[in-house]
N, C-alpha and C positions, 0 to 999 in steps of 0.2 A: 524502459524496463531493462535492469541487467541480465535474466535469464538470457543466454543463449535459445536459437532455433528449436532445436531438438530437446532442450532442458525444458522449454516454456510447453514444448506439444505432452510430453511425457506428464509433466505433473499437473497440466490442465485435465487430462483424460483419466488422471490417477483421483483428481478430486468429482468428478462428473461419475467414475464408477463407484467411489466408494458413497457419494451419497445418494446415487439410484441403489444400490445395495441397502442402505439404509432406511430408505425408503420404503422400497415398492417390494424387498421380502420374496414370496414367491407369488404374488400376484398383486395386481392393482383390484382387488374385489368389488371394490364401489362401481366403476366402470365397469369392468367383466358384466356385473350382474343385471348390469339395465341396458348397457351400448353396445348392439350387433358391433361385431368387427369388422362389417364392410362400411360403415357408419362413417362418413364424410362431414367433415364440419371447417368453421371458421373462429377465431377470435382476433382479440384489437389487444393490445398495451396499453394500459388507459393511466394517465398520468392526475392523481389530486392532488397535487402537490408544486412546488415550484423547487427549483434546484439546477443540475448539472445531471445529464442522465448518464450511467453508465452499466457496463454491464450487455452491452447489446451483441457484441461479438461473441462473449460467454455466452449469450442466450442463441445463439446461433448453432454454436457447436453441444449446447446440450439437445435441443430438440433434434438435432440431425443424429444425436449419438443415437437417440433414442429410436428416429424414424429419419433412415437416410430420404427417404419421400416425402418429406414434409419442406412444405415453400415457406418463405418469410420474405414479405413486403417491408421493408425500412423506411420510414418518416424521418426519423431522428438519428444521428449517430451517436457514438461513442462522442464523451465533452462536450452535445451539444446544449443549450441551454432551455430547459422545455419549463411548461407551465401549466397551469389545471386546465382538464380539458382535452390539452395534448395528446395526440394517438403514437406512440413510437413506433411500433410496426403489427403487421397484420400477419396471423399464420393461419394457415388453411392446409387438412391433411386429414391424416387418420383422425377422429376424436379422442376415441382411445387412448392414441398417442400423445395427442394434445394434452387432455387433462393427467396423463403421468407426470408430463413436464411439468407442470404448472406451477407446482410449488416451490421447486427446486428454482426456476425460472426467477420468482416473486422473491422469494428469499435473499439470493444471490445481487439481484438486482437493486431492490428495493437499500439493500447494505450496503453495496459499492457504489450506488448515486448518493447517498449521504455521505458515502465519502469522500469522493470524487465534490461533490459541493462543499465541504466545510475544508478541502484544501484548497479551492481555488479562492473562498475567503481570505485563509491567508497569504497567498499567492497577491491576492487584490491591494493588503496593507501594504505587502511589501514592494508594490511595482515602485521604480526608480531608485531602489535603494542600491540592487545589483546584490542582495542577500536571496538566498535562496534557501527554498524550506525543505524539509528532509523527515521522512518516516521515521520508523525506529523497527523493533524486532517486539514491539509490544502489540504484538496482534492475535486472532484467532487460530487458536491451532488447528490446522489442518486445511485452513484453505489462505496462509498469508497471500501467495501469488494474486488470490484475487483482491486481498485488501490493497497489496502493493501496488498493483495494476490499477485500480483505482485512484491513488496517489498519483499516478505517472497521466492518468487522465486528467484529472482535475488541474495539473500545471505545475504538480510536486515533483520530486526528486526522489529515488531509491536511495536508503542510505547503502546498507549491507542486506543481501538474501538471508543470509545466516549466521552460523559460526564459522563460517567453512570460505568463506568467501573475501575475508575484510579482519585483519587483527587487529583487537580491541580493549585494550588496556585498561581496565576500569578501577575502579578504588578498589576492591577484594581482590585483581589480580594485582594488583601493587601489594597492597599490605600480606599478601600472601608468599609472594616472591621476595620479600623483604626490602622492597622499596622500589623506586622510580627505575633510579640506575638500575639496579638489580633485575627488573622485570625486562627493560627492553636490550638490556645486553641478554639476555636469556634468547629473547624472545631472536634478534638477531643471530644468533648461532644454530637456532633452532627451526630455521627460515634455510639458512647455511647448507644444514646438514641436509634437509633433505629435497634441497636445491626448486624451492617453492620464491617466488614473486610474489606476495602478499603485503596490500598497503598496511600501514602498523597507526592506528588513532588512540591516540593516549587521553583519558580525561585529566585533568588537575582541578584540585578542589581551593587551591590559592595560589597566589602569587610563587609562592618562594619553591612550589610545584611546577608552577609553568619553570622559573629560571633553571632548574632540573632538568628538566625536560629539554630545553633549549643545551644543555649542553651533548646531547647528544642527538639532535633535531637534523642531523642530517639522514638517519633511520627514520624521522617521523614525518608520517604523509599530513595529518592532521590534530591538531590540539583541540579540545574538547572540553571547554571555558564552562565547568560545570556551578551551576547554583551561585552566579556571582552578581551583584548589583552593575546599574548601569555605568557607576563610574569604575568599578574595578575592573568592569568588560572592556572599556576604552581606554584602561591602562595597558591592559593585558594584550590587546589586539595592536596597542604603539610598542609594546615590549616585542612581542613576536617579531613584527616588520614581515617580510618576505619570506623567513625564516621556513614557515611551517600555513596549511590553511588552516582556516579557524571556523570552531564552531559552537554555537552558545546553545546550550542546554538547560530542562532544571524548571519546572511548574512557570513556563513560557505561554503566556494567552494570548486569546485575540488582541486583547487589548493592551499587551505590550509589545508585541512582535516588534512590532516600528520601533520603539525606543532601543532594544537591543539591537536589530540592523543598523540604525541609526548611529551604532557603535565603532561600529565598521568590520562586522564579520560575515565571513565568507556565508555560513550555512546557519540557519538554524533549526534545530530537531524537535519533534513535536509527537509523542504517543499521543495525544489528543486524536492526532488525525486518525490513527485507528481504535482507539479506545472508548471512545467518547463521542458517539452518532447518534442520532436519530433516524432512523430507516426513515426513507423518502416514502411516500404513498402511492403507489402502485395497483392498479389490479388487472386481470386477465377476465376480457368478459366476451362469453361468445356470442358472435354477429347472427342473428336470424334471420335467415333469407325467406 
């Protein structure tokens, strides 16, 4: 994970309050209206599903937001690999408390083990290639941390947090700056002036882009081999050399991963990994003693 310490606490408690805000309004009424509040209970994590679970730390820090007195038993950790049937952990505490979280818990969870599993699939194509796979900023607004976090589970890579973090050169800021040149001499001056350290990733959408690019590649952290077949990827990856890192981008599947690694490029980017999940199966079911 690229967040910092203090960035990663702040905007984990920033997303935990705004969707108990969202939520639970001024009251939980369902529970209010049947569950005395001195009402002690228990449930389980119950796993129907098969995957990569994640999520388990997030589920830690929301039931304790909710109720600093509330215990959790772990079975499973974070990336570990569970199966139906599976218990991940057990929590026992207020009920009340319990079923506030519950949903928020299931939610959260259920989305980041789908994600967390369909990265480590392509994590799995690509072992011995030495290609590593990379998020993108096409994620849910408002909780990416936890999409990205999920990535970073499953055996992925962060590419960039933001805009704010990683300059990024894309076809509209070319053709808007009036070209390659044009963009990252800008962009360098502009780094200059207000004495900012930021890596600079240029996409190119052919050939005669990258050799552009390469003449001024000693500003460029990474090229960004957008939308190109396998043999113009392994042109373009012997044209670079050492020059610049490489990364192949561009309606990339499971089922090509390998052949583009196979290219010989450093990273490859994939919104699939947050875009395109299926929520793992999940349920919170209480234990009757």
């Amino acid at each position: 994970m690229k967040y910092s310490g203090s960035q990663f606490e702040r905007e984990q408690d920033r997303i935990i309050a705004n969707a108990i805000r969202e939520d639970v309004g001024d009251g939980d009424h369902s529970s209010l209206a049947c569950i005395p509040a001195s009402a002690m209970g228990k449930a389980r994590l119950l796993v129907k599903d098969t995957g990569v679970v994640a999520g388990v730390a997030f589920a830690k820090a929301v039931f304790h937001k909710v109720d600093p007195n509330i215990k959790i038993a772990t079975c499973f950790n974070d990336g570990d690999q569970v199966t139906h049937g599976d218990e991940v952990f057990h929590v026992s505490g207020s009920s009340q408390s319990i079923l506030l979280a519950e949903r928020f818990v299931l939610n959260s969870m259920q989305r980041m083990s789908a994600i967390a599993t369909k990265t480590k699939t392509f994590v799995e194509k690509l072992e011995g290639t030495g290609t590593k796979i990379l998020d993108t900023r096409k994620t849910t607004p408002g909780i990416r941390l936890l999409e990205k976090w999920a990535v970073h589970i499953g055996g992925g890579v962060n590419h960039r947090q933001g805009l704010y973090d990683v300059i990024m050169l894309k076809d509209n800021h070319i053709d808007f700056a009036g070209g390659i040149t044009q963009a990252i001499r800008k962009t360098v001056a502009y780094l200059e002036e207000l004495g900012r350290d930021l890596k600079i990733i240029v996409e190119a959408r052919d050939m005669e882009e990258i050799k552009e690019i390469l003449e001024s590649h000693e500003h460029v952290y990474r090229i960004l081999i957008d939308n190109f077949n396998y043999e113009d990827t392994r042109a373009a990856v012997k044209l670079i050399g050492d020059k610049c890192l490489t990364e192949s981008s561009g309606g990339i599947t499971l089922d090509t991963v390998r052949q583009y690694a196979e290219c010989g490029v450093d990273y490859i980017s994939s919104g699939a990994l947050t875009h395109s999940v299926y929520n793992l199966d999940l349920s919170l079911k209480a234990v009757h003693e």
